[in-house]
N, C-alpha and C positions, 0 to 999 in steps of 0.2 A: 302218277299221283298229282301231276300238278295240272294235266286233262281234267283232272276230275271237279278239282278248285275251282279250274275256269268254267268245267258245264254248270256248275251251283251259280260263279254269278253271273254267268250267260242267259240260265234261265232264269233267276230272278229278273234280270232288264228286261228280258222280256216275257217276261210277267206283269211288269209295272206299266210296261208301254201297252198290253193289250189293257191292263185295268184303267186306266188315264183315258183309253178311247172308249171303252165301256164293249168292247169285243166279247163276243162269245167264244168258248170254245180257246180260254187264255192257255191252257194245257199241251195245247197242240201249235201256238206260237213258242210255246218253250222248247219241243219238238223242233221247230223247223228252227230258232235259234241253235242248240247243239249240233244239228246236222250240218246247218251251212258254217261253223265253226271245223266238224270235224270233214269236210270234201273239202273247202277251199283251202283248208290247212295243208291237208294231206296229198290232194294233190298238185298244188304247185309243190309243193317240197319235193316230192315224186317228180315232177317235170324237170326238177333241176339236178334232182340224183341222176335221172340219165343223162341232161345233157352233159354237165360237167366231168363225170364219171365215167360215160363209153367208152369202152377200149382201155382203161388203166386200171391197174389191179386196184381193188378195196378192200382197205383192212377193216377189221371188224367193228370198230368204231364208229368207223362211217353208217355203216350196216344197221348197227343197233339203235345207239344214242343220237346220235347228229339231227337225223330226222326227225324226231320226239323234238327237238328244244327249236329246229328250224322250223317245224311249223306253228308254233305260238304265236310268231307275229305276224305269219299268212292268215292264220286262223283269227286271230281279233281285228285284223284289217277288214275279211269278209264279214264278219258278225258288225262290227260298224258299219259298214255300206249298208248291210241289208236293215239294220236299226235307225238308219239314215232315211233309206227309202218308205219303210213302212211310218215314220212320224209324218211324214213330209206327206206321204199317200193320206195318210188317217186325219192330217190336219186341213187338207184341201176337200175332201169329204165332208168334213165336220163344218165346216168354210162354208160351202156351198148349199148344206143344209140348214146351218142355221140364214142364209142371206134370202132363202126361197119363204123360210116363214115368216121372218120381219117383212119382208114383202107382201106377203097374202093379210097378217095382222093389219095391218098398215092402214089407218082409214082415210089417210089421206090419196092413198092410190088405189082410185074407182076407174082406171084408167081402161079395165079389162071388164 
């Protein structure tokens, strides 16, 4: 239940972040925010169930819940990085864009 809380406001951010850069196709950045929430959650938790778990019995516990509540904060770590990446990618874009038209507007630079 509380997966579900975080997909809502995972894809909202990034919904907001593809609307802010004026992105097509904001649908499918909501997509790839839920997914990289639910892999990078799921499996670092997975990588740590085996390592620490190999070889000693687990009770059920571990089995069921543990994993659910250990990946929340693998999981918002990964959706931050990648919310990181893509502002950072979209604002050096946006950068480089606008700096090539003030340049070409420019009447003072007849230089080309």
């Amino acid at each position: 239940m509380i997966d579900l809380l975080l997909f809502a406001f995972v894809g909202k951010w990034f919904y907001e972040l593809a609307k802010k850069f004026k992105k097509p196709r904001k649908w499918g950045y909501i997509v790839l925010g839920i997914f990289s929430y639910i892999i990078v959650g799921y499996s670092s938790v997975f990588t740590i169930f085996l390592l620490t778990i190999y070889g000693e019995q687990v009770s059920g516990f571990a089995i069921g819940l543990l994993p659910s509540f250990l990946a929340i904060p693998f999981g918002i770590l990964g959706v931050w990085l990648l919310y990181l990446f893509l502002e950072r990618k979209w604002s050096r874009e946006q950068e480089n864009t606008d700096e090539l038209l003030d340049e070409s507007l420019d009447p003072q630079n007849k230089n080309q």
